[in-house]
N, C-alpha and C positions, 0 to 999 in steps of 0.2 A: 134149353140154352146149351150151345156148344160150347167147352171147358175144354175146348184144345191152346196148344201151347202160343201159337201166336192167332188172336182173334180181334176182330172187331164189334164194338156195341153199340147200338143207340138206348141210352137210357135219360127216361124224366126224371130230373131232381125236385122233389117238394119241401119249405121251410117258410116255417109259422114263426116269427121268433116273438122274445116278450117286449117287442116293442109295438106291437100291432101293426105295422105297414101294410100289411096284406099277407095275401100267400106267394112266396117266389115260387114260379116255375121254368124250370130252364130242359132242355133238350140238347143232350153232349153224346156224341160220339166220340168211343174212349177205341184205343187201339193197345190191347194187351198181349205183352210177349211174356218169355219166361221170366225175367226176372224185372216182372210188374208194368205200371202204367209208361207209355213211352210217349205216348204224345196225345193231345186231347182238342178238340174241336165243341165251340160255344154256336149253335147251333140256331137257337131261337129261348127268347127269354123273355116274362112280365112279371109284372106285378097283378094282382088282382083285389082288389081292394074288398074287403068284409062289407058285407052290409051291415045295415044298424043294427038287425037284431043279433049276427053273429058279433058284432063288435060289441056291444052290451053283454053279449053270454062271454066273450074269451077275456072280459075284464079280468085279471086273475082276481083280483078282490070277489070279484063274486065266483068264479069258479072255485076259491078254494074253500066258499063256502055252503055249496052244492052237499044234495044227500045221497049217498052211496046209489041212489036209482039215480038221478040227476045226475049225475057224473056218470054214470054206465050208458045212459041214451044220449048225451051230447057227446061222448066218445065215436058210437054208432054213429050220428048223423056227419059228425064232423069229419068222419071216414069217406061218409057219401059225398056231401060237399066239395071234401077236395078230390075223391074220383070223377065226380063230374067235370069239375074243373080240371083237371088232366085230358081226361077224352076231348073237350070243347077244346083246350091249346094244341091239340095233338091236330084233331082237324082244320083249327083253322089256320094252321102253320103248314097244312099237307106233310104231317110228320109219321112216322110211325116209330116205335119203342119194344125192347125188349124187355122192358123189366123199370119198375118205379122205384127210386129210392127217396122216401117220407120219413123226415124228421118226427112231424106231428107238432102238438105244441102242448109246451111244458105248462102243467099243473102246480105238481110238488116235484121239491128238488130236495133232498133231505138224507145227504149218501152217509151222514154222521150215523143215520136209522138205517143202511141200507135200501133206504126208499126212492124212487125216483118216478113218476109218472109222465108221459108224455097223452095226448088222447088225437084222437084221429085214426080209428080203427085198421089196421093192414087190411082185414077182410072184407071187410065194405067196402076200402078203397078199390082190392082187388073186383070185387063184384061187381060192381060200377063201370070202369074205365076196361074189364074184361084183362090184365094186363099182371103178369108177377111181379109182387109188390113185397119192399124188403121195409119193415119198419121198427119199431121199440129198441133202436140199436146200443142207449142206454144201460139197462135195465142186467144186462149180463156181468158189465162190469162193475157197478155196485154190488151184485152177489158176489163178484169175486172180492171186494173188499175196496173197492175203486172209490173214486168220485164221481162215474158216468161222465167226467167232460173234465177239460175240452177233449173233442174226437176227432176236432181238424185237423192235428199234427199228421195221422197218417196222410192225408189226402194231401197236404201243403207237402210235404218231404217228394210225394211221387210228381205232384200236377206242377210244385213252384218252386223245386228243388232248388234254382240259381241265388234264392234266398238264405239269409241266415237267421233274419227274426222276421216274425208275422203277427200282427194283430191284427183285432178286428174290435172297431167300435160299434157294436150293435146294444144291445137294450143292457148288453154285460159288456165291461172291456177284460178279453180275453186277451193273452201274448204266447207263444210259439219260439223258443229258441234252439238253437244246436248246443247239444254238452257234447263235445268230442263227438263220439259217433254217435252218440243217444240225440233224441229229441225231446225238449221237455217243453211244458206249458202249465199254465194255469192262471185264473181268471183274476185280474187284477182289483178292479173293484166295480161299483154301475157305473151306466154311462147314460145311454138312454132313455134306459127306464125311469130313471128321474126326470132325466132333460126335458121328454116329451110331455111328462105331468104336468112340471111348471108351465109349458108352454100353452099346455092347454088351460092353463088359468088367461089366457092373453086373448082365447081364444083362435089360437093355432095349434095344426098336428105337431107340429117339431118349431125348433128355432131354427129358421131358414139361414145358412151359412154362418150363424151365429149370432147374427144383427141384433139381437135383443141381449145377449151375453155379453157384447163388443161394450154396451152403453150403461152395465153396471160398475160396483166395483162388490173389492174382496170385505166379507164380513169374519173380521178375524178368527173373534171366537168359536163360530159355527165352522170355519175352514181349519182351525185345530182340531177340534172335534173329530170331526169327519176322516182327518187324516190317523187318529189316533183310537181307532175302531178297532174293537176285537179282530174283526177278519183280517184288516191291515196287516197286524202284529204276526197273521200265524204263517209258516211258514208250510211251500206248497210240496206234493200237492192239494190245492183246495180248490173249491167252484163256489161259485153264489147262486141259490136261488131268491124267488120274488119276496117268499117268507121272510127270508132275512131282511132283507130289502125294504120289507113292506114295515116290519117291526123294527128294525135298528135305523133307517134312514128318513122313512117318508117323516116320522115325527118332529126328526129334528127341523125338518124344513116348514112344515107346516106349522110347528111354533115359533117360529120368527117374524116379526110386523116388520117386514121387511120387503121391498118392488121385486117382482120377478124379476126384473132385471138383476138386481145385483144377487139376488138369488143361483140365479144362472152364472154369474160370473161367478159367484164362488164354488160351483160347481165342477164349471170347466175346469178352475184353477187347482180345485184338489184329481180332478181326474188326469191329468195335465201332471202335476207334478208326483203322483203315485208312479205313473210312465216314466218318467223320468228316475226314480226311485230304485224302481227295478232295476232299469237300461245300466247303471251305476253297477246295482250291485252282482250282475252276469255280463259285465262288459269284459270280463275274461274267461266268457265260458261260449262266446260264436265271434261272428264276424263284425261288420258294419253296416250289413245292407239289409234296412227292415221295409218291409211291403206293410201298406196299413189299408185294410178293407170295412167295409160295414158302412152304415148311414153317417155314422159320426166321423167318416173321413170327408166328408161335403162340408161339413163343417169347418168355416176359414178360420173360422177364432177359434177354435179346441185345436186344431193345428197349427195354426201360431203360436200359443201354447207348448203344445208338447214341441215344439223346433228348440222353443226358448228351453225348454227343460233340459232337451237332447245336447243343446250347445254348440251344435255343428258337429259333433264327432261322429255323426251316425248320419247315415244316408237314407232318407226316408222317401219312398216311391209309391204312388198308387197306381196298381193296372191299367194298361190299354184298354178302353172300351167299356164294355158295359161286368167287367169280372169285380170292380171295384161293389158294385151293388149287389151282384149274384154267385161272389164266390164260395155261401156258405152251403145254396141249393146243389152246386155243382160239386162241392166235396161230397154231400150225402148222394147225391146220385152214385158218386164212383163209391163213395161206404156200400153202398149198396149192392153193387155190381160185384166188388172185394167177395163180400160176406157170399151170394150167390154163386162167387168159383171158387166159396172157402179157401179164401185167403185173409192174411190178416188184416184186419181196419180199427184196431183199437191199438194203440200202446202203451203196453203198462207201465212204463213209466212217467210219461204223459200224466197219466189219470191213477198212478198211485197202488193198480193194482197187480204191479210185478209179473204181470204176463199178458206177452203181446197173444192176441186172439182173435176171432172173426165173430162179431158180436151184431146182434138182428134178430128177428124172427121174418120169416120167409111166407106166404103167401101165393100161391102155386092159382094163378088165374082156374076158371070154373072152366070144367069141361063138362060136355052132355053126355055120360056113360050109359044113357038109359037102354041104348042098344048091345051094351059091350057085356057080352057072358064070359067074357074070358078067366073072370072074378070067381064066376061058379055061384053064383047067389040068386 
């Protein structure tokens, strides 16, 4: 890859997140000057939906309770998986790519332990799709004392700079703000990852724009609860993983004789007004103009919600097009591309770990040396 000063890329973006939607794949040509991303081009984009048996295996419930072999071959596979799924959108978009950048999908989240895993192998994906592949981009900044995430600030500041806050409602609600010149973020509380549970008690993937949450109501005492969680209280930065989640949230909800419906509503309502919580207490540290992305921006009733929280003082915009759904594929693509011209795509203050870095491991597509003596071997 050429690492001259102004260049252009085509790179795949891949993301698994924990809300199971599928795999996002997007294909962005980014245009890199000296001082970073200048302008960027959405390319071609899908989803691609798990089959049952991978949607069975990426339950986290059951992956996190996998045995050290069981976790190392679903790593493998799921590397291949999504390399073939790369090469197959690559062709049948008539696209070509320099370089992959793959989230993977998250395991364990645990930066309290320095631990953080993601699985979707770089080398098999690299193997597969034939293609430099940038992926575990985690994992660096937890050694350094980080929380691994959120990692979107860098990408949101170069791709969506005309912003001042950014979230994003996917299976985590994450937020993105300006402190003077810094960027800071960190994960607010679930969003999805519950929502889609309850919904699948209904027997849907999600709650479709809300319509099953609109027809509940609030269940006080479990909405105190909830708002009065450990993680609430601490101050950032922090991140959530599914652990947490799985142990401090799922129970509360699952012991309630209570309709999905108003389940859901109580949910929105504390996700909703944690949003508004924050927006409160950094309304003197950015602007007015917040961008909200992820699945749970479709949703009319969590957004009605969060307006009502907001109060009007805040201007809340979703993307043109289809960036609203695939803007987390396409940040990791440019993470990716970053880390590849060793430039920074982490910042530590962001994620806690007081140094901005270029954080990935790198994956150099397979060449056939079996002619090449140049080596001397």
């Amino acid at each position: 890859m050429n690492n001259s000063i102004d260049t252009t890329y085509n790179v795949v973006g891949l993301m698994s997140g924990t809300s199971l939607d599928g795999l996002d794949i997007v294909h962005c040509t980014f245009h890199l000057a000296g001082d970073g991303v200048v302008n960027f081009r959405l390319n071609a984009c899908e989803t691609v939906q798990y089959p049952p048996s991978w949607q069975e295996k990426l339950r986290a419930e059951d992956l996190t309770k996998m045995s050290g072999l069981e976790l190392a071959l679903a790593d493998a596979e799921l590397g291949c998986f999504m390399g073939e799924q790369a090469k197959r959108f690559l062709e049948r978009h008539g696209l070509i790519a320099d370089l992959v950048g793959s989230h993977g999908h998250t395991v364990f989240h645990q930066p309290e332990k320095a631990l953080t895993v993601q699985i979707g192998s770089g080398a098999h994906l690299s193997a597969v799709c034939g293609i430099d592949v940038v992926s575990d981009f985690r994992r660096l900044d937890v050694a350094l004392g980080g929380q691994g995430a959120p990692l979107v600030p860098a990408g949101e500041m170069l791709l969506l700079g005309k912003y001042d806050w950014w979230w994003n409602l996917g299976g985590i609600c994450n937020l993105s703000w300006r402190s003077g010149e810094d960027i800071r973020a960190c994960d607010i509380t679930f969003c999805n990852m519950v929502m889609n549970r309850l919904a699948l008690r209904k027997g849907m993937r999600f709650d479709d724009r809300g319509q099953l949450a609109s027809k509940g109501k609030l269940i006080p005492d479990l909405f105190e609860i909830l708002n009065k969680l450990d993680f609430i209280e601490k101050e950032e930065p922090k991140s959530l993983g599914f652990e947490w989640v799985s142990e401090k949230v799922f129970p509360l909800f699952d012991e309630k004789n209570c309709t999905e419906e108003d389940l859901l509503f109580t949910a929105v309502r504390h996700i909703a007004s944690q949003i508004g919580r924050k927006a409160k207490a950094i309304s003197g540290a950015g602007g007015k103009k917040m961008l909200a992305t992820g699945g749970g921006s479709h949703n009319d009733f969590l957004m009605e919600q969060i307006a009502r929280e907001l109060g009007g003082h805040i201007t809340v915009e979703k993307p043109d097009g289809q960036l609203a759904d695939y803007k987390e594929a396409v940040i990791f693509a440019l993470l990716g591309l970053l880390r590849k011209c060793g430039r920074v795509n982490v910042l530590g203050k962001a994620t806690g770990s007081g140094i901005d870095h270029s954080g990935g491991s790198v994956f150099l597509a397979p060449v056939d040396l079996s002619n090449d003596t140049s080596a001397g071997i």
